[in-house]
N, C-alpha and C positions, 0 to 999 in steps of 0.2 A: 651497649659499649662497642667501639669499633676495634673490630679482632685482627690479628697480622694479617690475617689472609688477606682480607679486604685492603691493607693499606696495599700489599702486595702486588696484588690484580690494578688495585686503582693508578698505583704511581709506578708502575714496573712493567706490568701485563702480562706476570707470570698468574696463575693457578694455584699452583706448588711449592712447597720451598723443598730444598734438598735435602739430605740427610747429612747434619746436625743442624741446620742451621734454624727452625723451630726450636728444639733444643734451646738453642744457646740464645734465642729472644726468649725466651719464657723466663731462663735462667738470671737475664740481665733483669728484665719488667719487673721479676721478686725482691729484686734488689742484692742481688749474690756478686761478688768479684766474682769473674769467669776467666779462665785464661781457654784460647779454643786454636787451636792447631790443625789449618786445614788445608792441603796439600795445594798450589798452584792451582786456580779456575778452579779452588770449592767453591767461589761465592763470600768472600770475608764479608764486603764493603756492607752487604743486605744485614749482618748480623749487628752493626750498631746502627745502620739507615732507618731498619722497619719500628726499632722499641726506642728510636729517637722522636720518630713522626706520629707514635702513640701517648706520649706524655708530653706535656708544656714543658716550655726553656729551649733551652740550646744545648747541642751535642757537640764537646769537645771532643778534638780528632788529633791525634799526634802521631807525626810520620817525617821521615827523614827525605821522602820521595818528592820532590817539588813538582814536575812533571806529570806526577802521579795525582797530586794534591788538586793540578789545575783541573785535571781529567775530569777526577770526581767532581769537583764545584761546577767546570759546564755541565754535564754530567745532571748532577741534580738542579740546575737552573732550566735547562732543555724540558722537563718534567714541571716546571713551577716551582721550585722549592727553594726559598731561597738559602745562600750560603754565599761565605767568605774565606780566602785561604791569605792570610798572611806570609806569603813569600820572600824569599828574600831580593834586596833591593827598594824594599819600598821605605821611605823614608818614616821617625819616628813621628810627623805632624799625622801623614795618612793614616797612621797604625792605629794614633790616637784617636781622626775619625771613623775607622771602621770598627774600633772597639766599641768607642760611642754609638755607631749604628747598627752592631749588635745586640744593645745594651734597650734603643728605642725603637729597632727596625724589624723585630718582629721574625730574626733570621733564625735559620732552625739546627745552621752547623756553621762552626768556626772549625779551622783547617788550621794548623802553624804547625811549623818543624822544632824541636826540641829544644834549639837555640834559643827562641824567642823565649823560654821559660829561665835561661839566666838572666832575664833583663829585669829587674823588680819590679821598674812601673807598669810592665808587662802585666805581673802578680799581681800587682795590688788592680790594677783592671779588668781581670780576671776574675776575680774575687768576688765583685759586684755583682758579676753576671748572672742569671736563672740557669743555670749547668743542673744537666738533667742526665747527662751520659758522660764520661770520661774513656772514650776510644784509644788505645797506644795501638796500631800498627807497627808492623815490623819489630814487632817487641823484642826478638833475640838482640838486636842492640841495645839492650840495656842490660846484657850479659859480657862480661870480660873474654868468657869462653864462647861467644859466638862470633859467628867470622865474619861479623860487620861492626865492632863492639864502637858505640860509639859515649864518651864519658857524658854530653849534654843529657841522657836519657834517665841519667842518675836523679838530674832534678823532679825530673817529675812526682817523683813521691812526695814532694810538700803540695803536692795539691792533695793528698789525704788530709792535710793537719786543717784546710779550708772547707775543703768537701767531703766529710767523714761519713756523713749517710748518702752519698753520688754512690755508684757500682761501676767500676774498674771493668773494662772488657780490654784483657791483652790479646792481640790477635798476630800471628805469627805461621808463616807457609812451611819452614823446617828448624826445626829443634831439636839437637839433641838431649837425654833424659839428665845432662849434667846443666846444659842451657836452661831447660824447665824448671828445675830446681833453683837458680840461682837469677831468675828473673822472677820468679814469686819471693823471693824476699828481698829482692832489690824495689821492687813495684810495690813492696809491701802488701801483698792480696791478702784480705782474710780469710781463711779459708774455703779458697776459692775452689768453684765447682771446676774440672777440669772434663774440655769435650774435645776429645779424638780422634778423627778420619784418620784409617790408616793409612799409612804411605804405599800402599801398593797399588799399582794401577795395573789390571789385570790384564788389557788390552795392551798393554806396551810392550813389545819384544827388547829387553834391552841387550845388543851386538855390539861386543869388542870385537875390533876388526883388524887384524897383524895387515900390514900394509905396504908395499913397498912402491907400488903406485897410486896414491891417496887420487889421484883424478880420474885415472883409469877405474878404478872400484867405486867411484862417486859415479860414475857416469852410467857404470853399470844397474846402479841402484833405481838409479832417478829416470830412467827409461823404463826400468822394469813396473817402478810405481810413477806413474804419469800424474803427479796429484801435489797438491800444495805441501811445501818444502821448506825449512829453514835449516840452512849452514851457518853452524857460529867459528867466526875466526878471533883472532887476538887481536888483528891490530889493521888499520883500515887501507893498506896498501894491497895486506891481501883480498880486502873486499871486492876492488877494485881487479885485481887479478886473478882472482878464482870463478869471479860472475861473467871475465870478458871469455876466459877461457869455455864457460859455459856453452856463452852464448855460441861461440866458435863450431862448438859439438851438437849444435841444433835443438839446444833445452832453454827455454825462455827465463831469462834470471835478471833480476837487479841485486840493488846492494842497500845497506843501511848505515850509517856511525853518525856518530855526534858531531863531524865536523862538516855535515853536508847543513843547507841552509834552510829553514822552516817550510819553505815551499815549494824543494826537491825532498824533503823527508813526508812532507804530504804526499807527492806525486809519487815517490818510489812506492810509500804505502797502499796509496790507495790502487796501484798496478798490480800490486801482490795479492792483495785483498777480493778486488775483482777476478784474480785470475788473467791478467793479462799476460804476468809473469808467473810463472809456477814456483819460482823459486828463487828465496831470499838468503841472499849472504850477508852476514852482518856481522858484528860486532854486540859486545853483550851490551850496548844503550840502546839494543833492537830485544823486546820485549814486552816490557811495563802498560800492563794495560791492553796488550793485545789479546785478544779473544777469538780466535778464529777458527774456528770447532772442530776443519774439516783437514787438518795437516795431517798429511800420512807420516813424513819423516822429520825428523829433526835428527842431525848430523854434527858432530864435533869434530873440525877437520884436525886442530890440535887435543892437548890434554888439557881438561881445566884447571882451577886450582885447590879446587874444594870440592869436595861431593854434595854440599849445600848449593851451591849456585849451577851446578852439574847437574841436578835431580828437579831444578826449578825448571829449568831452561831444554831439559829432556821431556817434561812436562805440558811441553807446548803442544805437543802430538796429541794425538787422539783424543780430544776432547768430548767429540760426540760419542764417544763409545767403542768407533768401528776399530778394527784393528790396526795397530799403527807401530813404528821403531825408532830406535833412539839409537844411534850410531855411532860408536865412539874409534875414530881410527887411528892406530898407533902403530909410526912406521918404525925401522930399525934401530935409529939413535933418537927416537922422542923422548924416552924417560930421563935417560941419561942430560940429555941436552937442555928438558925444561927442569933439570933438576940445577945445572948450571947456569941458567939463564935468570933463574930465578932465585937463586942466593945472593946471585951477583948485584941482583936489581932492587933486596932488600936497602933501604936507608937506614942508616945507624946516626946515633945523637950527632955526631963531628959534620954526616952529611945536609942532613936535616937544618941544623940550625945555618948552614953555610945558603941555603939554597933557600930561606927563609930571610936571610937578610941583604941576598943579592936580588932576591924578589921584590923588596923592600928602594933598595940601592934603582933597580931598573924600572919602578914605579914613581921613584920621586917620593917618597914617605919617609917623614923625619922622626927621628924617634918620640915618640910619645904623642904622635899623631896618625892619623889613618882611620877612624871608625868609621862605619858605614859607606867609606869612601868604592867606588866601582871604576873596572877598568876594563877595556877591551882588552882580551892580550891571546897572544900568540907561541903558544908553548916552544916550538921548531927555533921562533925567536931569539929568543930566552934562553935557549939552551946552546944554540950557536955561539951567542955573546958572551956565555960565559964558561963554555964547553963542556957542560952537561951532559952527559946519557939519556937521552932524551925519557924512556921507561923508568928508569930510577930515578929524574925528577920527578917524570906525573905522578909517583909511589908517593913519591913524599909531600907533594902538593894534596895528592888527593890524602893521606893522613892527616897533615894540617886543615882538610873541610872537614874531616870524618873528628874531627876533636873540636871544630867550631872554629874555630881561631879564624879561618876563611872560608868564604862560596866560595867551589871551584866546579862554575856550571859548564860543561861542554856545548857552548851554543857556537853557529860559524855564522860571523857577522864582515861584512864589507864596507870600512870607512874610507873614502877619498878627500883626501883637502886639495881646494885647484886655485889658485891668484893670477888674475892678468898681468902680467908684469911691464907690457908695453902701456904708454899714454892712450886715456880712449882713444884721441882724435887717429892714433894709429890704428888700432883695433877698427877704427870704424874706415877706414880707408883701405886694410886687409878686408871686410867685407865685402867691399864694392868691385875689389878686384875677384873676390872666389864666394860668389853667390852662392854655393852649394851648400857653403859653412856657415851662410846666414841663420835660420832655423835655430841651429845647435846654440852657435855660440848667443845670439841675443837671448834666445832661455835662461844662461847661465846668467845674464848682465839683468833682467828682469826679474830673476829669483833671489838675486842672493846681493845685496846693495854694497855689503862690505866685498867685494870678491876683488877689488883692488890695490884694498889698505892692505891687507895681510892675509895669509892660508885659512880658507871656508871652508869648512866641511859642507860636501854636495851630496845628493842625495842621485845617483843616475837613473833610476826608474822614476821619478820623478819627473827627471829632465826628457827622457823618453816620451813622458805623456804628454807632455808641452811640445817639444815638439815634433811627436809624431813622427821620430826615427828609433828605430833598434838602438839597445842597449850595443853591441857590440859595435856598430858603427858611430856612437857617441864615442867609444874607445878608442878607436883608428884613427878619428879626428883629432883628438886629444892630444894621442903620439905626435902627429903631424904640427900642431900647433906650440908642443913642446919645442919640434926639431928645429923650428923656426924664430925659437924665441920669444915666442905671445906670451905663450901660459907655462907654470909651470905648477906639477902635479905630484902627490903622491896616494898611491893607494895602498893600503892598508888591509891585509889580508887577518884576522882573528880567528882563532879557532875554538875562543871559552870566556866567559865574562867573571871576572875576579870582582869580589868584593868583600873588605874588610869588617870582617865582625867586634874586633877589638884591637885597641891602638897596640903601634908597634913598641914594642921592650924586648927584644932582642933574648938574651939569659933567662929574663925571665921567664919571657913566653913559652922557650924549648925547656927549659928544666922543669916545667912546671908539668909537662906531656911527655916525656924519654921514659917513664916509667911504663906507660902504656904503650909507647913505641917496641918496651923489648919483650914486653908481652904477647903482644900482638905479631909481631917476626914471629916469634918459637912456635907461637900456634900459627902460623900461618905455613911455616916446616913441619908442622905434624899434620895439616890438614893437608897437605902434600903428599906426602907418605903415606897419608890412607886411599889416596886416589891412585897411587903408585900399587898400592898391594890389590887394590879392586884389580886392576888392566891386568896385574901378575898372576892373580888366581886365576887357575885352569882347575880347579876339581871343585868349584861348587857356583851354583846357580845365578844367575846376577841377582837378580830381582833380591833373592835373599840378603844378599852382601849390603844392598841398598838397603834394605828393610834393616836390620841388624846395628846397622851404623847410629840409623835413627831409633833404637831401643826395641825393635820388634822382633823377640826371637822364634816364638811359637807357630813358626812358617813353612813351607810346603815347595818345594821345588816347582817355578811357574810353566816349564816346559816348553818357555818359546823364546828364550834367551839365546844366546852364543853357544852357551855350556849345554844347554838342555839340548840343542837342536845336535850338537857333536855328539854325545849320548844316544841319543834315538837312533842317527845314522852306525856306530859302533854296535847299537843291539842287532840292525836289520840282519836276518840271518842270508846269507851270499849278495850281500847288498854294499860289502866293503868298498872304501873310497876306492882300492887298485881293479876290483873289479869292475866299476862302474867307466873308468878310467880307459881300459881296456877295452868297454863294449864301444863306446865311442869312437877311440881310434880303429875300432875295425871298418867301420863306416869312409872314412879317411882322414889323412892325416889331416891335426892340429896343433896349432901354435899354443905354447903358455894362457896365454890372454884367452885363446877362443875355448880352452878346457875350461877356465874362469868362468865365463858367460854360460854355458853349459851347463855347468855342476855350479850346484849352491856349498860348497865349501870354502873354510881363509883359504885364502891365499899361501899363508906356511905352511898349510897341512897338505893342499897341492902338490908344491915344493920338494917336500919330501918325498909323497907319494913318488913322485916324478922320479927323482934320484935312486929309491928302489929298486924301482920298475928296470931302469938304466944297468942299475949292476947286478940283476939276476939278467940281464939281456933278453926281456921281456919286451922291450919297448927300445928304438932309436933315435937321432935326432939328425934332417934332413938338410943337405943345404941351406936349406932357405926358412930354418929355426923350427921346421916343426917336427913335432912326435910322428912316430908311424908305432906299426907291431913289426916284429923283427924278422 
């Protein structure tokens, strides 16, 4: 009989599995519901991959992550294995043949997102199938109290009333012990074995850092650890502005978000990945699926919003082992300010439903129509036209994806319509006069037959290849041929692709979801408040604080935190911050900043030191801003 090892080594080219992840194949192979909790980079995917590739059928996989979805199915196709992921956008004829070629293809995992489980002919196709595993990913969504809750996860249980002797594997990277609870009886598990990694990662120094120059202490860090780096911002203007300032200070950096195009998110990646850039700024759609063992630092340049997606994304570090930090910096009005910004940018039912049916109004969607229908669109748009807050709409867009109602994929796509508006015979006599523009424009007249009757959509990289000029000087010409009156153009800038999951009803749709909207707020204010009281505590350990939140009390001060590290320095006997201070300046004098660089202390605790020092008249301050001794 062939044993996990072997499927392991054969399709993986691992030796080993980690610790739990034998476990929790053995546990599924028995046939036990499992629910297995294992911290960011345990290895989930191998825990339903290995006791799927050991028995006949197909392994049902349910996950909200489309991106994530596609990953794994290249992923296990790259290996031979075959799979399919039902994503969305694909039309109901396809769905019906890759069900059917599930059904006689011999495929060994099917991939859909939770949605696809309200659709019944979905069910009833499903049904059919040899289901050998029953995977739910991301299972804390299918918790009210999890801070991704999403209500499509709720169906999944009637695939028990189909599949009564299949084995349930919930797999899930943070959970709280009230989340745990309340996604084993929404999943229905029968007494499921439960397998545990704890959330502590011993190598992590986790540092709050008081900050009043968040660039100046970043720059500090990222010199002192020369080594693969990720900075998570909020929102992608600072990507763009934190990486150039980077670059400015002589530290190799790009950037990540969802509105860059598939083939600058390749290239940024794969810059980061080699090492070309050390250090990545992003945005949180810079993550999923990354694996890169060797990050020294990961950096939160603001506050998160939850200490779930804070602990996943702090997580990225140290992978291999070595010692690594997770930096969380918080300057003078950040709590205060993301505590305003973020009530403010909550959506409430009045906002919601108004921004759902001018959604509707700016799509062209009539009532009672819209399923499966897809759209380029342009958030900035959108929100201009109808004067939107731009963050408090994406809130409420992305709550109407997170309840199903719509995709709302962050992809950045560039559509151009072009029409010759002059008579050939003129076009063709503009030629003969500016031979330069011959090339371009007969591309266009050769590609695209209608480009006369009315607005074509063109394709520019296309037209580039034909005929063998830059993308940017097809542009130039374009202008030109505009200003002239030939052609006339519009391009089309998208930054997400919308697609309707169910027709539009207005009332119905929102009142049927506001329930979960105001549930969702309040936990979403209290999951704030906990991130608010981690940064606030100065008398006990992080790593603990982290452990605790997620149900871990029975823990041990890690010694290489924020907290810990201010402790050690407080016991060294004549080793006090103002001594240390003091030996320094006798050397000669220093400015604020170069005592910074110097000593491993915050920045406030400096600060004060400084001001001490000042009014016992230990220390001065020289024309030109720096300390001496007096």
């Amino acid at each position: 009989m062939v044993k996990a090892e072997e499927i392991l080594k054969k399709y993986w080219g691992f030796d080993t599995f980690r610790t739990p992840q034998l476990e929790i194949i053995t546990a599924v192979l028995d046939g036990h519901d499992t629910l297995a909790l294992l911290p960011t980079g345990g290895g989930k995917s191998l825990c339903f991959q290995v006791p799927a590739m050991l028995n006949d059928g197909i392994c049902l996989v349910i996950s909200p992550l489309i991106a994530l979805m596609k990953d794994q199915v290249d992923n296990l196709k790259k290996r031979d294995i075959k799979a399919i992921a039902l994503t969305g956008g694909i039309s109901s004829d396809e769905v019906i043949t890759l069900l059917d070629n599930c059904l006689y293809g011999n495929y060994k995992f099917l991939y859909l997102s939770p949605e696809r489980l309200q659709q019944d002919w979905v069910i009833e196709k499903i049904k059919n199938l040899p289901i050998n595993l029953i995977a739910v990913d991301e299972a804390h969504c299918v918790s009210q109290w999890g801070h991704d809750f999403r209500p499509a996860y709720l169906k999944i249980q009637v695939l028990k009333t189909f599949f009564p002797k299949v084995p349930f594997l919930a797999l899930t990277a943070s959970a709280t012990e009230q989340v745990k609870k309340d996604l084993i009886v929404q999943l229905q598990l029968e007494n499921p074995l439960l397998f545990q990694k704890s959330f502590a990662r011993e190598n992590i120094a986790y540092l709050v850092i008081q900050a009043e120059d968040k660039l100046f202490k970043m720059e500090q860090l990222l010199k002192k650890n020369p080594a693969p780096a990720i900075i998570y911002v909020r929102n992608r203007k600072a990507c763009y502005e934190i990486s150039n300032q980077l670059i400015r200070l002589g530290i190799k950096a790009t950037f990540y978000h969802g509105g860059l195009t598939r083939k600058e998110k390749t290239k940024h990646m794969e810059n980061w990945m080699d090492e070309k850039s050390l250090v990545m700024v992003a945005t949180n759609a810079f993550g999923m699926g990354i694996d890169k063992a060797n990050v020294k630092t990961v950096i939160h340049y603001q506050l998160p919003e939850n200490l779930e997606n804070y602990y996943q994304e702090a997580g990225r570090a140290g992978r291999n082992g070595a010692p690594a930090q997770a930096v969380l910096f918080v300057g003078p009005s950040d709590v205060k300010s993301v505590q305003t910004q973020f009530l403010a940018n909550l959506p409430d039912k009045e906002f919601l439903k108004l921004v759902y049916i001018k959604l509707c109004t700016y799509l062209q969607i009539a009532y009672g129509e819209g399923m499966t229908q897809q759209f380029a669109f342009n958030l900035n748009h959108f929100c201009a036209q109808y004067h939107f807050p731009v963050l408090k709409a994406y809130m409420a867009l992305q709550f109407l994806d997170q309840q199903g109602i719509i995709r709302f994929a962050q992809e950045f796509s560039e559509k151009m319509q072009l029409q010759f508006v002059l008579e050939s015979k003129e076009v063709i006599r503009f030629i003969s006069l500016n031979p330069a523009d011959e090339e371009i424009i007969l591309a266009f007249l050769r590609t695209y037959s209608g480009i006369y009757d009315s607005p074509t959509a063109v394709n520019l990289s296309l037209i580039a290849r034909k005929s063998q000029v830059e993308e940017s000087k097809i542009e130039e010409t374009l202008s030109r041929l505009k200003e002239k009156g030939i052609v006339d153009y519009i391009a089309k800038h998208n930054d997400a692709l919308l697609t309707f999951n169910e027709i539009r009803e207005d009332d119905r749709t929102i009142n049927r979801v506001v329930k979960y909207l105001e549930t969702q707020n309040e936990l979403k204010k209290q999951k704030l408040q906990e991130v608010i009281r981690y940064v606030n505590n100065t008398d006990q350990c992080k790593s603990r604080l982290i452990l605790r939140y997620f149900g871990e009390e029975n823990t041990s001060n890690c010694g290489i935190c924020s907290y810990c590290i201010q402790v050690k320095i407080s016991q060294k006997p004549n080793q006090s911050i103002a001594f240390l201070v003091l030996e320094l300046l006798g050397e000669k004098p220093y400015s604020s900043r170069e005592l910074l660089k110097n000593l491993a202390f915050s920045e406030g605790l400096l600060i004060e030191t400084l001001k001490e020092l000042l009014e016992d008249e230990k220390i001065k301050i020289l024309p030109s801003n720096q300390y001496t001794l007096v």
